[in-house]
C-alpha positions in Angstrom: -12.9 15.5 -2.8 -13.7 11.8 -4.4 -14.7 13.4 -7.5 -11.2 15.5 -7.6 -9.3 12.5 -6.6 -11.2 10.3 -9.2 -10.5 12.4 -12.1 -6.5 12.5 -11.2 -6.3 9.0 -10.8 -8.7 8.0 -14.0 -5.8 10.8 -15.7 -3.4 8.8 -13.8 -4.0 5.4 -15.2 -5.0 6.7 -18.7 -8.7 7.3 -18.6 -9.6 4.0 -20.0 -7.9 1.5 -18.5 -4.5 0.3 -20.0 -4.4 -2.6 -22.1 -2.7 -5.7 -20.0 -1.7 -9.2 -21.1 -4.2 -11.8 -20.9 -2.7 -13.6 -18.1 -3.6 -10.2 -16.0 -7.7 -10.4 -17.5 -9.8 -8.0 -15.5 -11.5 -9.7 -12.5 -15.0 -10.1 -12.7 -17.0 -7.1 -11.7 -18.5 -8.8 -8.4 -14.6 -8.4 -7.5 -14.3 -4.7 -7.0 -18.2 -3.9 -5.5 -18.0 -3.0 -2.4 -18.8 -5.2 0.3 -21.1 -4.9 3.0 -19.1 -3.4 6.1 -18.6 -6.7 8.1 -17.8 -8.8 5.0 -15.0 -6.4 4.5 -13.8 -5.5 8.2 -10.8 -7.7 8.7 -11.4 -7.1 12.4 -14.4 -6.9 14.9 -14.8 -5.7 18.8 -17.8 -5.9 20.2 -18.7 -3.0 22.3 -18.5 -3.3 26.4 -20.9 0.0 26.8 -24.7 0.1 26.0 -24.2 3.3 24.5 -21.5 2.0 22.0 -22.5 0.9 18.1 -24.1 -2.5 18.2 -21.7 -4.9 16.5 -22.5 -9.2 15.9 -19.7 -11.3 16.3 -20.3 -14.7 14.5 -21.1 -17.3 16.9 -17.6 -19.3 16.0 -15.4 -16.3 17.4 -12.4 -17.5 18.8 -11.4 -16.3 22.9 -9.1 -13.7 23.2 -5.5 -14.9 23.5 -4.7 -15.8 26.7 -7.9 -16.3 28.5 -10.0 -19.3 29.4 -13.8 -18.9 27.6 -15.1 -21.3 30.4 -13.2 -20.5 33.4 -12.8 -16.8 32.8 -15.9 -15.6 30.2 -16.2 -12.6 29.5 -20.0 -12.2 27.6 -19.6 -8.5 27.1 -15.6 -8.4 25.6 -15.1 -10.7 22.5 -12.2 -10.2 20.5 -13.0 -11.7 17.2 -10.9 -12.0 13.4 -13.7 -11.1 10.5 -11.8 -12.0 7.3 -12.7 -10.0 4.1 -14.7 -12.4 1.7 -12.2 -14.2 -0.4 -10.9 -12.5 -3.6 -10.9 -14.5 -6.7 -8.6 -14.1 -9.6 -10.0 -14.3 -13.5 -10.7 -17.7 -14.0 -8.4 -19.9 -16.0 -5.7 -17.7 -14.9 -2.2 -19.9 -13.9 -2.0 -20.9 -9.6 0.1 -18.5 -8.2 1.4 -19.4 -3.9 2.4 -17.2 -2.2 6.0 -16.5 -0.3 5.9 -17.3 3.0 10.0 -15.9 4.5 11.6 -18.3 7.1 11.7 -15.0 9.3 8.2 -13.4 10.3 9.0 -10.5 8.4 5.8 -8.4 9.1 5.8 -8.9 12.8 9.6 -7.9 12.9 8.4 -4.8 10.8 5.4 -3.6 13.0 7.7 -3.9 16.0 10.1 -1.5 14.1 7.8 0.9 13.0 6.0 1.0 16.4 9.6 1.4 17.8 9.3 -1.2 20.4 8.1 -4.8 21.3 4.4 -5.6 22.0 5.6 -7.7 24.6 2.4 -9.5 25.8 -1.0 -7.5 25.5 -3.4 -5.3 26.9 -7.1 -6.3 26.0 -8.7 -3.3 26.8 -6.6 -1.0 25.3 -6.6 -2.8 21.9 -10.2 -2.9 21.9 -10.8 0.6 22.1 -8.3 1.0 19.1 -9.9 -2.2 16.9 -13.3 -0.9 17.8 -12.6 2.9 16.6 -10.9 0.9 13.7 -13.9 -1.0 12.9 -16.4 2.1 12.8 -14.0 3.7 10.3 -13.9 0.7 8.1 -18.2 0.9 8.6 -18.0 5.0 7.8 -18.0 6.8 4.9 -14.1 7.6 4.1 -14.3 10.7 2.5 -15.7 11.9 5.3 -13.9 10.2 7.9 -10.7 10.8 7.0 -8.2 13.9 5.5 -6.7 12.7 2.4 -4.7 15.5 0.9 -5.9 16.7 -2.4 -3.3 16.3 -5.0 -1.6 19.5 -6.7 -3.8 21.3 -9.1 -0.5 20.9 -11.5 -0.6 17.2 -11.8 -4.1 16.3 -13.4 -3.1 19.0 -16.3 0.2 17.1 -16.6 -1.4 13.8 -16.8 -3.3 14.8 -19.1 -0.8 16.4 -21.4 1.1 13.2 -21.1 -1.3 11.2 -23.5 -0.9 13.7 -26.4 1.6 12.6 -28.4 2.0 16.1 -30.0 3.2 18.3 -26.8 6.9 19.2 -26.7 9.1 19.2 -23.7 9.1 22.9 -24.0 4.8 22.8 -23.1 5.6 20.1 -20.4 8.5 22.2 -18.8 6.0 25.1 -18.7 3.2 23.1 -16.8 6.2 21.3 -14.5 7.5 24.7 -13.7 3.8 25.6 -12.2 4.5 23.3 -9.1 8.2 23.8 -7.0 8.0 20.0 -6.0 8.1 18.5 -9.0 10.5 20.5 -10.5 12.7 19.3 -7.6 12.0 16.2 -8.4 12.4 15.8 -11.8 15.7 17.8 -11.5 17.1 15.3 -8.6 15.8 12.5 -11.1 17.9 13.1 -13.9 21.3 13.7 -12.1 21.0 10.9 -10.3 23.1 8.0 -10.9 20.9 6.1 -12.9 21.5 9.1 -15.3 24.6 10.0 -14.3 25.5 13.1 -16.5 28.7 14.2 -17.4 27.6 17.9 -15.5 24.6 18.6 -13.5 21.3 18.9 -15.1 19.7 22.4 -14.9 17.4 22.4 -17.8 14.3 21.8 -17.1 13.0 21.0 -20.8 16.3 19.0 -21.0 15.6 16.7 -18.2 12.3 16.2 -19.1 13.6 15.0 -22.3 15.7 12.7 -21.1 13.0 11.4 -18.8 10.7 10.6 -21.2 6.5 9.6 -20.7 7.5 7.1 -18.6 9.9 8.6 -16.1 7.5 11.3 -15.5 4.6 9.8 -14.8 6.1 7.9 -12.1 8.2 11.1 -10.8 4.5 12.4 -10.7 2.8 9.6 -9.0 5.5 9.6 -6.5 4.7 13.2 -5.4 1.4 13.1 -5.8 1.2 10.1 -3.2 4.3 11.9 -1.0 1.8 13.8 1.1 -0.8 10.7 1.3 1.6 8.7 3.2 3.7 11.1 5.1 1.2 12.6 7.3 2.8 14.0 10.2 0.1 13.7 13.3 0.5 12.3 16.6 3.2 10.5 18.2 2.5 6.8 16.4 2.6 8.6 13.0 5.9 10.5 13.7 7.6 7.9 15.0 6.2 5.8 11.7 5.6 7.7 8.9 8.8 8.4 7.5 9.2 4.6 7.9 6.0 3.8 6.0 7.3 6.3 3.3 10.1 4.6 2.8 9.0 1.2 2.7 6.3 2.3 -0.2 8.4 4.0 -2.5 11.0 0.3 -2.7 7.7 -1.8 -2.9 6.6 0.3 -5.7 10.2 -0.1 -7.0 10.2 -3.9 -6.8 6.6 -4.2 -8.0 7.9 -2.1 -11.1 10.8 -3.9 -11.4 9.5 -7.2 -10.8 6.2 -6.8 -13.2 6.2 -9.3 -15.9 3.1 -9.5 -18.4 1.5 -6.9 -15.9 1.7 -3.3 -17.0 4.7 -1.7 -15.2 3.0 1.4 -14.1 0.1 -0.2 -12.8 2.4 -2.2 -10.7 4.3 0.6 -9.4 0.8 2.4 -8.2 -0.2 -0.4 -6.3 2.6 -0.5 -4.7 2.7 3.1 -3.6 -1.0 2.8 -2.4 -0.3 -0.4 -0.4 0.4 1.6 2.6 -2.5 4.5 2.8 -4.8 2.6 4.8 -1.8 1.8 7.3 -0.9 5.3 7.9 -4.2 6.2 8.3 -4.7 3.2 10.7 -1.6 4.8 12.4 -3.6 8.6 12.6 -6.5 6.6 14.5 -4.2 4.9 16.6 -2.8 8.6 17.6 -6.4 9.9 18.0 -7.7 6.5 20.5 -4.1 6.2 22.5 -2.9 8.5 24.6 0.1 6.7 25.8 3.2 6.3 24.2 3.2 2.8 23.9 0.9 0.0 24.8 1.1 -3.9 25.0 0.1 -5.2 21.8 -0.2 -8.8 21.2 0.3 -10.8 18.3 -3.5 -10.9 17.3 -3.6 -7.3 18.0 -0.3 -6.9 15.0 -2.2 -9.2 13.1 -5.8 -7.9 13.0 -4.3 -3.9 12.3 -2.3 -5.1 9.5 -5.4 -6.5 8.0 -7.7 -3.5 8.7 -5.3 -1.0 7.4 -5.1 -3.5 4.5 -8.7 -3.2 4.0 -8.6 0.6 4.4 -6.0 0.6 1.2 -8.5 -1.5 -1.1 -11.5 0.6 0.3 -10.0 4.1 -0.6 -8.8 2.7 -4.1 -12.1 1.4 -4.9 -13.5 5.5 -4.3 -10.5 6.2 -6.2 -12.0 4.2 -8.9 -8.7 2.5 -9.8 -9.2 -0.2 -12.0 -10.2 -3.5 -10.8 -7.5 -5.3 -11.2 -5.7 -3.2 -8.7 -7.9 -3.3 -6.3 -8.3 -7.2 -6.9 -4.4 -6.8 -5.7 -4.7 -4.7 -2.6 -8.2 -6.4 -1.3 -6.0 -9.4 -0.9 -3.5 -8.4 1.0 -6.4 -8.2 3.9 -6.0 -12.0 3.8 -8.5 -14.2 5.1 -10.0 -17.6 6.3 -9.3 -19.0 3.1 -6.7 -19.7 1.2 -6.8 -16.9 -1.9 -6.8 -17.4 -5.4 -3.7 -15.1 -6.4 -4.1 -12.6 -9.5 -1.0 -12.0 -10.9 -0.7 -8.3 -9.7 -1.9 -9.4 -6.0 0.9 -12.0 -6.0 3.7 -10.0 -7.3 2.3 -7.1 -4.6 2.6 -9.7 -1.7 5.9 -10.8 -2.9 7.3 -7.0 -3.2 5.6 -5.7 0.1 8.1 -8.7 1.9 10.9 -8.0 0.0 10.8 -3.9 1.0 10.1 -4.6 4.5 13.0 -7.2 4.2 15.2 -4.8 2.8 14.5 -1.7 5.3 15.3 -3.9 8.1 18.8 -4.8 6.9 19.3 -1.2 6.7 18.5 -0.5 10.0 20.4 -3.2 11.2 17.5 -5.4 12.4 18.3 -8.6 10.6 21.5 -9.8 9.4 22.1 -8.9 5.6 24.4 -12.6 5.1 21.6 -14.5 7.2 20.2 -17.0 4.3 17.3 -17.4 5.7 16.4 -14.3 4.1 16.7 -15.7 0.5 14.5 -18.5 1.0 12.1 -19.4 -1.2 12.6 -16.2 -3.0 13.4 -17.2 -6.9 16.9 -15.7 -8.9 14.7 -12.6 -10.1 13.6 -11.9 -6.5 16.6 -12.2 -4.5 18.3 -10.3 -7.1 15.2 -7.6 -6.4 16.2 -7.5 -2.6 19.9 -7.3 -2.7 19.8 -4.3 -5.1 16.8 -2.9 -3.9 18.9 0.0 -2.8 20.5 0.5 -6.0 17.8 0.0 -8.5 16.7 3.3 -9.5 13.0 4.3 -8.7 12.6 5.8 -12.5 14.7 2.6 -14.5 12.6 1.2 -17.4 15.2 0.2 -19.2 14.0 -3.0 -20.5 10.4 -2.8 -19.6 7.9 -3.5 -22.2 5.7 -0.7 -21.8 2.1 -1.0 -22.9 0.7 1.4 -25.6 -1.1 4.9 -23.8 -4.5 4.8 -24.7 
């Protein structure tokens, strides 16, 4: 499975890694290595059971929301926040800050997708899940978790896409091999972005008018379709198609929004953002067998950040290149403030944007509230109140970089 995965997504990105400007230098190798399990758990539970897995919890743990550590201890219960070691960017690069909304945009989205409130908290119960949480983070994920493999057609067609002597004719006959791309490409160029005097039918016509560009990302997109919208348990149904959404307008915005960063790169990151949160959302079907719980605001916080640390752990056995998973290790957050790369800032910038846009769809916050717009710059805003429009395959404009 890694090895199948790896060779798609080393097609994916080009074999050798894309050239990018300097301001987007690789990170140094130390960056992407992976960490020792509780340097990179972005959340810890010690065990209340003899039987369970041993777990140390740093001697500066803070007490669990809404309990007294002297009046009420509890020795064998700690909730505690492990932060991933900071990331650093490439040195010299410029100080990037990140957007912090007026709104709390991600708690607002984690009630949404959970389709309710937390509405206070229920320590044990979010101990069982952050502990089963933890172990996965300490496992090996291949193992641990299904990951759809991608379809045979795709690595072929990746491939194909780097020769600069195959006509649309040879490409048509390897799209043709998989139903869902077809689909896709065919919906792609009768869209409105394309907007063709009569409807596209041809496949060697549309994928002439797509061009290298539009198909890769029309292949990326299905090849991650499946990744993100698992269909499980209650949590993931209720979520998923949520989730799904919410990648595909990051990965938008991040392609749209990518300046000096190569614009395919950017849109890949921001698809794979979200794979450690639906799987977070799988083991939150497999640990809970209610409903719904009471979740606290630590509880939001620490699964955010574990499923954060899921996504940069999967791309590292993905072997994506470094500066991607540079980006998604630092969405984990951390103690400290981070040193932004320019891919991890723009990804931070475009996962806010996406969530902000979905909720004014669904009528959860106030499209005219300015609020919204704060702090976002001309390019931004623009991003988020045409998020809907902006076409998921529109490089017009976009300076590509040259295919290795």
């Amino acid at each position: 499975m890694s090895n199948t995965l790896s060779k798609f997504f080393n097609r994916l990105f080009g074999g050798d890694q894309v050239p990018v400007s300097t301001s987007q230098a690789n990170p140094p190798a130390t960056a992407a290595t992976p960490e020792p399990a509780m340097s990179a758990a972005a959340a810890l539970v010690r065990a209340t059971t003899p039987a369970a897995t041993p777990i140390a919890t740093p001697a500066s743990a803070p007490a669990v929301p809404g309990t007294d550590a002297d009046s009420n201890p509890q020795p064998a219960t700690v909730l505690a926040s492990v932060t991933p070691a900071p990331a650093t960017a490439a040195p010299h690069a410029e100080k990037l800050i990140a957007w912090k909304p007026a709104l709390p945009i991600d708690s607002l989205y984690f009630d949404w997708i959970m389709g309710y409130p937390g509405e206070g908290g229920n320590f044990e119960t979010e101990q069982v899940i952050l502990q089963a949480l933890y172990k996965l983070l300490a496992s090996d994920l291949n193992d641990a978790v299904i990951v759809p493999r991608v379809p045979s057609v795709v690595p072929q067609l990746l491939n194909s896409l780097r020769s600069k002597t195959i006509s649309a004719g040879e490409l048509s006959r390897q799209i043709v091999k998989d139903v869902v791309l077809v689909g896709e490409v065919i919906n792609t160029v009768n869209s409105a972005l394309y907007n063709p005097a009569d409807r596209i039918n041809s496949l060697e016509k549309a994928v002439m008018i797509l061009g290298e560009e539009g198909l890769r990302l029309v292949i990326a997109k299905v090849a991650f379709r499946p990744i993100i919208n698992l269909n499980a348990g209650q949590f993931t149904r209720r979520a998923a198609p949520h989730i799904w959404n919410q990648s595909e307008k990051c990965a938008v915005a991040c392609h749209t929004l990518a300046r000096n960063i190569d614009p395919f790169h950017a849109f890949l990151t921001g698809l794979m953002k979200n794979v450690g949160l639906i799987i977070a959302f799988r083991l939150l079907d497999q640990t809970c067998e209610q409903g719904k719980f009471k979740y606290s605001a630590s509880f939001q916080a620490i699964f955010s950040s574990v499923a954060a640390t899921l996504s940069y752990r999967i791309a590292q056995r993905w072997e994506f290149p470094d500066h991607v998973v540079l980006a998604l290790q630092q969405q984990a957050g951390g103690s400290k403030p981070i040193d932004w790369s320019p891919l991890g800032h723009l990804l931070h910038t475009a996962d806010l944007i996406s969530k902000m846009r979905l909720l004014v769809n669904h009528a959860q916050l106030n499209s005219n509230d300015k609020k919204l717009r704060i702090g976002l710059n001309p390019d931004q805003a623009n991003c988020f109140d045409l998020l809907n429009e902006i076409q998921l395959y529109d490089t017009t404009g976009v300076q590509q970089q040259p295919t290795q």
